[in-house]
C-alpha positions in Angstrom: 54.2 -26.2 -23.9 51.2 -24.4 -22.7 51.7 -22.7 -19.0 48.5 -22.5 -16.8 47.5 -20.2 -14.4 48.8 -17.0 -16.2 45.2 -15.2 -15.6 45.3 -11.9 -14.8 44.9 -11.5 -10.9 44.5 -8.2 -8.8 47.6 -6.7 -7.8 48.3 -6.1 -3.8 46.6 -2.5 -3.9 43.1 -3.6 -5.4 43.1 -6.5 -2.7 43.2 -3.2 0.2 40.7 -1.3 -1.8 38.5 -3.9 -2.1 39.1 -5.2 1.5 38.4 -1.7 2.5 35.3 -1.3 0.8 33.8 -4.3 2.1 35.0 -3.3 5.4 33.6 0.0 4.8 30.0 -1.8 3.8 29.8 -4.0 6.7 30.3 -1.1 9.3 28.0 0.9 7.6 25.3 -2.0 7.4 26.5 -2.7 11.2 25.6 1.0 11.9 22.5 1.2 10.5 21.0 -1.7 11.7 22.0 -0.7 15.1 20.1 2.6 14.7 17.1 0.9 13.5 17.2 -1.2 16.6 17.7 1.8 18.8 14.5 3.7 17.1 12.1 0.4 17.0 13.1 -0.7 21.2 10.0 -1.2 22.6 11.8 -0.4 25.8 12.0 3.6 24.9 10.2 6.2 26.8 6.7 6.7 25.0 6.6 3.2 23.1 4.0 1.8 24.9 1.8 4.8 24.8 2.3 5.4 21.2 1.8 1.6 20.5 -1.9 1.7 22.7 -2.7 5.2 20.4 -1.7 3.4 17.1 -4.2 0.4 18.1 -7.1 2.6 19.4 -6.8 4.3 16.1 -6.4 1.2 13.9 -9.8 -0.2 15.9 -11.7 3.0 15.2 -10.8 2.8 11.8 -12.1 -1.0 11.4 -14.8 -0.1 13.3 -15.9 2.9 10.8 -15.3 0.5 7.8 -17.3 -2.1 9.2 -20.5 0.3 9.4 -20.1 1.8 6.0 -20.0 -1.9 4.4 -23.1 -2.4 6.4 -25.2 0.9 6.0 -26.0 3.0 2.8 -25.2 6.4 2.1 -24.0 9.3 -0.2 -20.5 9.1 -2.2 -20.8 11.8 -4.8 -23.8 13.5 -4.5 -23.1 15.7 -7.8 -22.8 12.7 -9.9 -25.5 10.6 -8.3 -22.8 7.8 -6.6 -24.2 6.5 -3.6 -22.9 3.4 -1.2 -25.3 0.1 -1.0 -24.4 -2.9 1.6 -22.4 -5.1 0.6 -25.2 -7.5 1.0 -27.8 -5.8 -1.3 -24.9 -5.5 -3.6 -24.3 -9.0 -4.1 -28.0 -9.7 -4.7 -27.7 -7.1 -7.0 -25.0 -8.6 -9.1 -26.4 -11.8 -9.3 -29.9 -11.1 -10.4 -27.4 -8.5 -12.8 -26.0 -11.5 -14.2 -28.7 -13.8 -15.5 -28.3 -11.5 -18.5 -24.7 -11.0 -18.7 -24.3 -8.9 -22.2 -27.0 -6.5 -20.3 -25.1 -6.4 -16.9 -21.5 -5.8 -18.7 -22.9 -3.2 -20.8 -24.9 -1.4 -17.6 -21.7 -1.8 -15.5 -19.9 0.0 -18.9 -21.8 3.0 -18.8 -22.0 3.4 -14.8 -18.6 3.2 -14.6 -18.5 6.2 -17.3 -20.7 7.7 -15.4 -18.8 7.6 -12.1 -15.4 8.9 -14.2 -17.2 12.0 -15.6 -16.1 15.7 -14.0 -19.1 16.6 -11.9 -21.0 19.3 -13.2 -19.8 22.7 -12.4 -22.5 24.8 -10.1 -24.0 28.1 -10.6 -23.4 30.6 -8.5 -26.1 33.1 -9.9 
């Protein structure tokens, strides 16, 4: 007659190591979340300052990216890369793209052109 239930189970001393371990993880995650609430407290001395400075900067940057998508200018001037608006750019590619084995093969060597070392100057 078959017996049942005569699986191996953990002895007395795994169940305490593996109570303590998972004691041992939820105080540690306990710990660390606390001092990840303690840094982030927007209560803090300096928060609010360092949150205005964060945004000033972040609206100067969108600000500078704005006008380069608008305006033109140099990249590269060694390899001959300059910036279009985005504008221009889209007219560009479409009229590009009436011929499209022309504008693939253009955008081919361009790009080739963009990945080559710049030349290397002369100091004579």
């Amino acid at each position: 007659m078959a017996r049942y239930g005569t699986y191996n189970s953990p002895g007395g001393f795994k169940l305490t190591v593996y109570g303590i371990a998972i004691l041992f993880a939820f105080f540690a995650m306990f710990y660390f979340t606390r001092s990840m609430y303690r840094e982030n407290n927007v209560n803090r001395p300096g928060a609010q300052a360092r949150a205005a400075e964060r945004l000033k900067a972040r609206d100067e940057i969108r600000q500078k990216t704005a006008e380069a998508l608008k305006s033109g200018g140099d990249v590269d001037k060694a390899k001959g890369i300059v910036r279009i608006p985005i504008a221009r750019a889209m007219e560009m590619t479409v009229k590009a793209y009436e011929n499209p084995e022309s504008a693939r093969s253009n955008l081919i060597a361009r790009s080739q052109k963009a990945a080559a070392p710049a030349p290397q100057q002369s100091f004579e």
